[in-house]
VOPAVO-653773 format. One record per residue (C-alpha): x, y, z; residue number from 1. Coordinates in Angstrom, 2 decimals, padded with zeros to 5 digits. Example, Ala and Ser with C-alpha at 12.3 -4.5 7.8 and 13.67 -1.06 7.14 Angstrom:
<rs>
012.30,-004.50,007.80,1
013.67,-001.06,007.14,2
</rs>
This chain:
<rs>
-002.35,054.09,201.22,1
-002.70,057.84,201.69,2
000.67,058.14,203.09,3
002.76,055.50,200.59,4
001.78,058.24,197.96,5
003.19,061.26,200.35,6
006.31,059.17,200.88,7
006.63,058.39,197.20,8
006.10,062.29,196.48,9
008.37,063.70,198.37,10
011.07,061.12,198.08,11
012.51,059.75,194.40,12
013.07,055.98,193.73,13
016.50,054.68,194.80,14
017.38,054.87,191.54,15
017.47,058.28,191.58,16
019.43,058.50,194.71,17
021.95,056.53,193.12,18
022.28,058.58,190.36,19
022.65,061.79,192.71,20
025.16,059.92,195.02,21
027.42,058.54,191.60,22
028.07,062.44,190.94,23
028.06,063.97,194.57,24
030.50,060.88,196.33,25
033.41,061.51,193.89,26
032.99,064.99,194.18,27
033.04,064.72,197.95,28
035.61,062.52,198.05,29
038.38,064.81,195.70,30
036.79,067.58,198.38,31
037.76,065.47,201.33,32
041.26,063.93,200.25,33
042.00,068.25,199.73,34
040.91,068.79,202.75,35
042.81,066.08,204.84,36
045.86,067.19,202.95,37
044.54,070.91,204.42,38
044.08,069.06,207.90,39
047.58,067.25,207.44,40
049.39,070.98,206.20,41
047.64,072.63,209.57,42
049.17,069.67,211.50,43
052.64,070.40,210.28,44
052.66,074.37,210.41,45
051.18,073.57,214.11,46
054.18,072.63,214.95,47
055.84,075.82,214.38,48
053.42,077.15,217.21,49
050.50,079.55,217.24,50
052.32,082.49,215.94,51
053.01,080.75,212.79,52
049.54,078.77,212.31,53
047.93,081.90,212.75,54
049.87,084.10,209.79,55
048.93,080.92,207.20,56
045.98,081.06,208.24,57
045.27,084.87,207.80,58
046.71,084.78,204.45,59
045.08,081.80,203.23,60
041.65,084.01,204.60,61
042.27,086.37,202.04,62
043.56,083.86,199.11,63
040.01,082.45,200.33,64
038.35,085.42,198.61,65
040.55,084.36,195.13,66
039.45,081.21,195.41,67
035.44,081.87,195.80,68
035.74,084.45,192.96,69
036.81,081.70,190.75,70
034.89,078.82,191.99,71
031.80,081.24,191.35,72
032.68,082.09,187.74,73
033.28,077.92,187.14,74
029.51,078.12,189.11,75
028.43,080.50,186.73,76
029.32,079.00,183.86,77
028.16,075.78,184.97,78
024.66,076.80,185.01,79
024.41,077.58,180.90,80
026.73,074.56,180.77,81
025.12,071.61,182.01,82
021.67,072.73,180.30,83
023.65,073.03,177.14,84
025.06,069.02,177.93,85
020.81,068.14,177.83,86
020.14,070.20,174.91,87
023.76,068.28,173.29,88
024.79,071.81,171.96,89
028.52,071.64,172.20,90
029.78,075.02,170.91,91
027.09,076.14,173.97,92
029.71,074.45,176.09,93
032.87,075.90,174.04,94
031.16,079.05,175.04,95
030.07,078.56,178.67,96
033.99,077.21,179.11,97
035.22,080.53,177.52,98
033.28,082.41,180.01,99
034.90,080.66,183.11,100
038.28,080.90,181.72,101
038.14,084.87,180.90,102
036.24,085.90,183.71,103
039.02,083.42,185.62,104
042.04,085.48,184.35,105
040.33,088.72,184.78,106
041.40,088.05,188.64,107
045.04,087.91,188.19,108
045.47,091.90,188.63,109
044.16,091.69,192.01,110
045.70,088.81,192.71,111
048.83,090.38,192.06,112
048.34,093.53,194.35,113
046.71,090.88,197.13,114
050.44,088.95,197.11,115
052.86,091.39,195.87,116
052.67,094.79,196.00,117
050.44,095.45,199.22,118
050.52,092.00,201.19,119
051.05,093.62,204.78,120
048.33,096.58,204.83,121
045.80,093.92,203.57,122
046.55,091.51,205.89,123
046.89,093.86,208.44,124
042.99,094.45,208.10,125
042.53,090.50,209.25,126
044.22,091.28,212.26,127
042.87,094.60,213.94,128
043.25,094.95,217.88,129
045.10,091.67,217.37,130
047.64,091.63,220.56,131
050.37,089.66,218.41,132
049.83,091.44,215.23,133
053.14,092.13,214.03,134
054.50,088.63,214.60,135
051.50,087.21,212.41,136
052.08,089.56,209.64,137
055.14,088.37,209.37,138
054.62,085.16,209.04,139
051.97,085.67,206.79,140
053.78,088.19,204.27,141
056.62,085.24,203.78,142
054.08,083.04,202.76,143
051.48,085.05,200.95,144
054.39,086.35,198.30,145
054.95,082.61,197.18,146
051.73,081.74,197.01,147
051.30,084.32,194.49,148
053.06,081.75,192.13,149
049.78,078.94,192.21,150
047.49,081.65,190.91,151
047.42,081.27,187.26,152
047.79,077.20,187.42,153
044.95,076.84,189.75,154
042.63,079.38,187.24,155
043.14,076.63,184.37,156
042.95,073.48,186.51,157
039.78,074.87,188.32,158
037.80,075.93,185.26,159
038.77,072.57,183.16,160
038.00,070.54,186.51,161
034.66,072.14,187.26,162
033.37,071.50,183.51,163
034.47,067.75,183.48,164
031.92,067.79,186.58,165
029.69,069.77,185.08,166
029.25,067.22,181.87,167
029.21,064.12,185.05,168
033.02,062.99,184.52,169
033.60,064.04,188.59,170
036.51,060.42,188.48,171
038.80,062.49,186.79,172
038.96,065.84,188.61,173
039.00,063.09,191.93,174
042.24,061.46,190.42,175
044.16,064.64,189.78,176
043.33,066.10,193.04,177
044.76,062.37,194.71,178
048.12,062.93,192.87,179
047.65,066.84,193.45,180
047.50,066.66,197.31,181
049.39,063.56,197.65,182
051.97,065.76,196.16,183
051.74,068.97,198.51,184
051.55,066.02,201.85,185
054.90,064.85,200.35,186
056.70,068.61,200.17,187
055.47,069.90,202.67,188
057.04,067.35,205.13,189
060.11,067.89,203.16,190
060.36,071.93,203.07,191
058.28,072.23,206.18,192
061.04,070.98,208.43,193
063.71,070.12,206.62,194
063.47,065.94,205.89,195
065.67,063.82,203.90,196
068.13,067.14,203.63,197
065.69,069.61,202.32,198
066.35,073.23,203.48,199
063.78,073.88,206.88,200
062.16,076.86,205.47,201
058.55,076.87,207.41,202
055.62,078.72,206.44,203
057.28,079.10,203.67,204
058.22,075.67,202.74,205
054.18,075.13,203.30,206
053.11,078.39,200.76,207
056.13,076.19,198.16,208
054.64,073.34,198.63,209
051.58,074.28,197.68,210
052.94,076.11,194.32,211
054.52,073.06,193.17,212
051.41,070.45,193.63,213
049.26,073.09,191.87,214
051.64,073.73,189.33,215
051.42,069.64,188.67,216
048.10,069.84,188.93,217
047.69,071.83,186.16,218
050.20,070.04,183.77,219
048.34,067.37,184.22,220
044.43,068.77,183.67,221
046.26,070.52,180.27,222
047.26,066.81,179.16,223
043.85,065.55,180.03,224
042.19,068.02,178.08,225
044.34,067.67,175.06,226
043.64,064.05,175.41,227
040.07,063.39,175.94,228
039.17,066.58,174.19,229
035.80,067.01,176.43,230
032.32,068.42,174.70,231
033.38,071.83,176.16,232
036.79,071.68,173.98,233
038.03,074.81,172.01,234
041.18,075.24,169.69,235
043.31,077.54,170.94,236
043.12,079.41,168.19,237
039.67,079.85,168.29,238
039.42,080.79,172.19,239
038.60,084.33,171.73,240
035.75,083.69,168.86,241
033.40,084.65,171.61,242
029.92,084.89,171.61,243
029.07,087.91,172.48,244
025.72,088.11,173.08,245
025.74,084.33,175.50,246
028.80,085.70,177.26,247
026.76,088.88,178.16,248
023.68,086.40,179.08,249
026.20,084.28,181.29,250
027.75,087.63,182.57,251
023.72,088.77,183.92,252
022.94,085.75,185.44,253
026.71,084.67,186.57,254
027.19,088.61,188.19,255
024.14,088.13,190.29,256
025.59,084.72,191.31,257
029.25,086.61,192.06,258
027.45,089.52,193.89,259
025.40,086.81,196.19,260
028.79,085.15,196.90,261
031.00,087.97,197.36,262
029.01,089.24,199.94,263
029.41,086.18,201.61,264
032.81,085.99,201.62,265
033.29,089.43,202.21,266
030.90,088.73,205.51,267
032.85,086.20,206.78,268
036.19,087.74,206.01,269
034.80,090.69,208.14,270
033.42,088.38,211.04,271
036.53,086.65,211.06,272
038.76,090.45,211.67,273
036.40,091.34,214.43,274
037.06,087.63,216.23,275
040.61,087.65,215.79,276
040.32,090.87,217.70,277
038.94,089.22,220.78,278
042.50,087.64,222.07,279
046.04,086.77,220.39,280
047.19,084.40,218.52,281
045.41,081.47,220.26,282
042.26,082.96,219.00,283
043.43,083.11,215.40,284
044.80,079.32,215.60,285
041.91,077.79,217.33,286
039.14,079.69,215.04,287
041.26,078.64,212.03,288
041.84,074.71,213.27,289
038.54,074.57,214.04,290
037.80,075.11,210.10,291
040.46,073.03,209.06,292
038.62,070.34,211.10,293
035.00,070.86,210.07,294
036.00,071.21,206.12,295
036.27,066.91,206.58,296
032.17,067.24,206.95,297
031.92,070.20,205.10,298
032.84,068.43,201.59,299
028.70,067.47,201.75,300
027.93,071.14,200.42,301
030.14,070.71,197.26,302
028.96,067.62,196.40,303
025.26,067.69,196.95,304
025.39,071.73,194.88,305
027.16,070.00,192.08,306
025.09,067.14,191.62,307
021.42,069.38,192.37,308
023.09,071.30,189.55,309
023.96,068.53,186.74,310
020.72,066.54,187.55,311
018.40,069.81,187.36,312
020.58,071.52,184.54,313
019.77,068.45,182.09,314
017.05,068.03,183.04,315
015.63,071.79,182.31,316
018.23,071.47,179.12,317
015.88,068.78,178.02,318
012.82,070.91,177.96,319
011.47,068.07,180.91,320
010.02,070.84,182.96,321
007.57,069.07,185.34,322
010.45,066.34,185.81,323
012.66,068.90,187.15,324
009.91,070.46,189.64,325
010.03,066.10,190.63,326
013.32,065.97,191.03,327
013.64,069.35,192.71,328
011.35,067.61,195.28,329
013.20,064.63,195.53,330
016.55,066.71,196.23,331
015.64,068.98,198.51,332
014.27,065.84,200.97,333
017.09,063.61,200.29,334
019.10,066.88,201.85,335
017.29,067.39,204.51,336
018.23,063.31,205.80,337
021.69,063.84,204.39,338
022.22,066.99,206.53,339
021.28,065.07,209.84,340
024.07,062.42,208.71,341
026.54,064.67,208.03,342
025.61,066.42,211.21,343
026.38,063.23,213.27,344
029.29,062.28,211.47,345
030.75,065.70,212.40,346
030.47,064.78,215.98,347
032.68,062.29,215.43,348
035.23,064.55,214.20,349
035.59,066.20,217.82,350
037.59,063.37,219.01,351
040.73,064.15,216.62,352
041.22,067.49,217.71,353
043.97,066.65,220.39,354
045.36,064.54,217.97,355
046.15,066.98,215.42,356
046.27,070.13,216.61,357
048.16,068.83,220.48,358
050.58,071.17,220.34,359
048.75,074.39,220.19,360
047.93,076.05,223.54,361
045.54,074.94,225.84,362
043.28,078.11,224.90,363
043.71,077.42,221.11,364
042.29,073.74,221.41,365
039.39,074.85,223.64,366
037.97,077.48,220.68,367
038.45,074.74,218.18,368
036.36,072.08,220.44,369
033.55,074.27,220.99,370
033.42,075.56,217.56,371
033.44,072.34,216.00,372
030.42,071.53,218.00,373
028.61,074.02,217.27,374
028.89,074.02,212.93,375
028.24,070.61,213.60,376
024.13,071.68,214.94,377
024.59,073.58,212.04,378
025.07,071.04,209.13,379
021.06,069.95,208.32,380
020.54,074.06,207.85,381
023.60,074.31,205.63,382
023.28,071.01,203.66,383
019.45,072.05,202.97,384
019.96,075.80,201.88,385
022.86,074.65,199.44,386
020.82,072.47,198.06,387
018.05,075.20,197.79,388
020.52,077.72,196.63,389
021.85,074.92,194.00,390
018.29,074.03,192.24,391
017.46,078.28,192.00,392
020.61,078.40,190.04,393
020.26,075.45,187.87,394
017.22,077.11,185.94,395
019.02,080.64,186.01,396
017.38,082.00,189.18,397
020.43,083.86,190.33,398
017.93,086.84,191.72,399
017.41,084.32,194.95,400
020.45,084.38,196.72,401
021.07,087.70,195.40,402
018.98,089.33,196.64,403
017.89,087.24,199.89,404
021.09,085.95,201.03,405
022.49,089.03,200.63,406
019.68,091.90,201.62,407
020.12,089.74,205.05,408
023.95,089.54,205.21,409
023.69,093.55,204.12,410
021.00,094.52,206.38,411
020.70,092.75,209.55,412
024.33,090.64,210.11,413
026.76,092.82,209.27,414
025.17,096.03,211.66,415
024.62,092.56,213.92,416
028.45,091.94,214.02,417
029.64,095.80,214.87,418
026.79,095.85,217.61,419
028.05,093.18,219.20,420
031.57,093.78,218.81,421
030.88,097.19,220.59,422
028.85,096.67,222.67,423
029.73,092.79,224.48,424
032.62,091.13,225.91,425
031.25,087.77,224.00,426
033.82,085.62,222.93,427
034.85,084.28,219.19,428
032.68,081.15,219.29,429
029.25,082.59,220.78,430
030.15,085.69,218.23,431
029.64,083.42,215.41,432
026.80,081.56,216.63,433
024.71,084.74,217.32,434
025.33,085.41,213.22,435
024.67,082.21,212.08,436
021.40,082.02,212.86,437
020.49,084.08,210.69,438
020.75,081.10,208.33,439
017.69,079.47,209.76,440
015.50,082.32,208.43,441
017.33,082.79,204.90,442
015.99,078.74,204.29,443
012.99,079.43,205.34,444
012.69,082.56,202.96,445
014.27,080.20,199.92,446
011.69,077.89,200.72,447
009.17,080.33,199.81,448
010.90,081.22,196.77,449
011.73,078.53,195.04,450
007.81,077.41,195.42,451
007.01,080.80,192.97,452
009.11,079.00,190.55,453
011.50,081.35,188.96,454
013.65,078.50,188.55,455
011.80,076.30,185.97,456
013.03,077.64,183.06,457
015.22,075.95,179.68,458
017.94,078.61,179.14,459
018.94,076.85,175.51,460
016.04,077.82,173.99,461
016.90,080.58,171.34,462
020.89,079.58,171.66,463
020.13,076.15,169.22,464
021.75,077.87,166.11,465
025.26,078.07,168.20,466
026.31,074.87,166.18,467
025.68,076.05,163.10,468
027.50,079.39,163.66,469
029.98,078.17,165.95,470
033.05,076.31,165.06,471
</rs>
């Protein structure tokens, strides 16, 4: 009897479950048809040979960075915006989809120098001690400079598709990313090689076909929100009647989020320089297939963070505090099983390697076997701490990964990356299993946290008047 009431503690009704799995399957479904298109696109530019996988793949490293910076604002926002869906304040969701859009175009500069004006000496830093360097670069210059062209689109059709999940309408995002990436499939085996009497134009016929499904992608996500004019709606000419005082609330709690994140990203831009210094152009293609390959078990982390946040956002938003510490409870187990799925699913995804990626070198495959492997042993640990990381920043606890996440990646991995890179002869793989372990003791810290909780909190309370002054 004693243990039917632990069980029924620690894990929700199947109700519940159902309700987390109805907004984190679509999710990771729209993740995992973008991916296989990623797969499909790393097939194709395969077949150029290593030379040219590997300059793609350093310059879509560094558009990586673009892309987190935004996802992270739409992550930002997201927290003020689903509480502001359970408190049903709608100008608090004009305002928290101002934020993501601003902050979103505040990136274009950068963008700009990133593409345009200083392409080589930036990607030159991916690619230090590198014994095929110069051949990369090149390949990676001719595509980075067109895919300068999907920046603003992909802004717009991020921020609008991250808010339709953030209010639980994840079918719609997951349609536009089927016609999206069916889209980019279809060009790039057109412009790639030169089918049906398209021009043969390579990496760059991959970087174009990319421009032109994100470019549709956007038309369409502008027609869908003229349309359906979602809660988070604003007239355009009443996009810059800002709230000043929420955007500076969302800028506190979203910059701690963007600091926590940006170290991250700037971490594993950095660990993945020092490995592609350990060999040629094998080591860049096999470290980068082996991604391209994991990101099909990867999609659990988007879709278990997005639906932690809606479900705990609404809940808080509601004022239903000792719910959320419930559901909180309920999450963090559920993650814990789904992790160990996901972790033998990925297994699975070994056995496609040859497939896919055959005509790399013999070297190249190797790295991306063993690799796989190993982030597979790693899912459970990564499933859990998004999950962690996701329920923190639902209540506004941004402070968490802030300041452990990134105190550890600060302190203790990145002086663990130049000491081993000095000091060993270890190769790419064991390089990045010696850093990720560090992960083990970051969820064990969360764990801690989250148990003070900083997270149970309603953020709409004061911002109830934003009707009445709003639009």
């Amino acid at each position: 009897m004693e243990l039917s009431k632990i069980r029924t503690h620690t894990f929700g009704p199947a109700t519940f479950y159902r309700r987390v799995l109805a907004i984190a399957l679509p999710i990771m479904l729209q993740q995992l048809i973008q991916n296989m298109v990623s797969l499909i696109d790393n097939f194709m530019v395969s077949g150029l040979g290593d030379i040219s996988m590997s300059g793609v793949n350093v310059a879509g490293q560094v558009l990586f960075i673009f892309m987190v910076y935004i996802n992270t604002i739409c992550m930002s926002g997201g927290i003020f915006m689903t509480q502001f869906l359970g408190a049903k304040n709608r100008e608090g969701m004009g305002q928290a989809f101002r934020f993501k859009l601003i902050m979103g175009l505040v990136s274009v500069v950068p963008y700009l120098l990133v593409c345009i004006v200083f392409p080589r000496q930036i990607l030159s830093l991916m690619l230090n001690g590198n014994t095929d360097a110069e051949k990369i670069l090149d390949e990676g210059v001719k595509y980075i400079r067109i895919m300068f062209f999907m920046g603003i689109p992909m802004i717009f059709s991020m921020c609008i598709a991250s808010s339709l999940r953030d209010l639980g309408r994840v079918k719609i995002p997951l349609a536009v990313t089927i016609v999206a990436t069916l889209t980019n499939t279809l060009f790039n085996w057109l412009l790639i090689y030169g089918n049906l009497g398209f021009p043969a134009m390579g990496v760059e016929g991959a970087a174009l076909a990319t421009v032109i499904a994100r470019s549709l992608e956007f038309v369409i996500f502008v027609v869908i929100y003229i349309k359906i004019k979602p809660d988070f709606a604003v007239k355009l000419s009443r996009f810059f009647k800002v709230d000043g005082k929420l955007f500076r609330k969302i800028l506190r709690k979203g910059s701690l989020v963007l600091f926590c994140e940006m170290v991250w990203v700037l971490s594993e831009t950095l660990t993945t320089a020092i490995y592609n210094g350990r060999g040629g152009a094998d080591v860049v293609s096999g470290m980068a297939s082996s991604f391209s390959i994991a990101n099909l078990f990867f999609v659990a982390f988007g879709g278990i963070y997005s639906a932690t946040g809606v479900i705990i956002g609404k809940t808080l938003g509601e004022g239903n505090l000792e719910h959320a510490r419930q559901e909180k409870k309920w999450l963090l187990s559920g993650a814990a099983v789904f992790g160990v799925i996901m972790m033998l699913l990925g297994f699975l995804t070994v056995f496609i390697i040859p497939l896919v990626f055959g005509r790399l070198s013999e070297s190249a495959i190797t790295i991306c076997r063993n690799m796989v492997i190993m982030m597979c042993f790693f899912m459970p640990v990564w499933v859990f701490m998004n999950t962690q990381q996701a329920v923190a920043r639902a209540g506004g606890d941004t402070a968490m990964g802030a300041i452990v996440d990134s105190t550890i990646t600060i302190a203790v991995m990145v002086p663990l990356l130049f000491i081993l890179k000095s000091f060993t002869a270890i190769g790419p793989v064991m390089l990045y299993l010696f850093v990720k372990l560090l992960d083990v003791v970051k969820v064990v810290i969360f764990q801690i946290w989250l148990k003070k909780e900083r997270w149970l909190k309603n953020l709409t309370v004061g911002e109830k008047h934003g009707d009445e002054d709003g639009e």
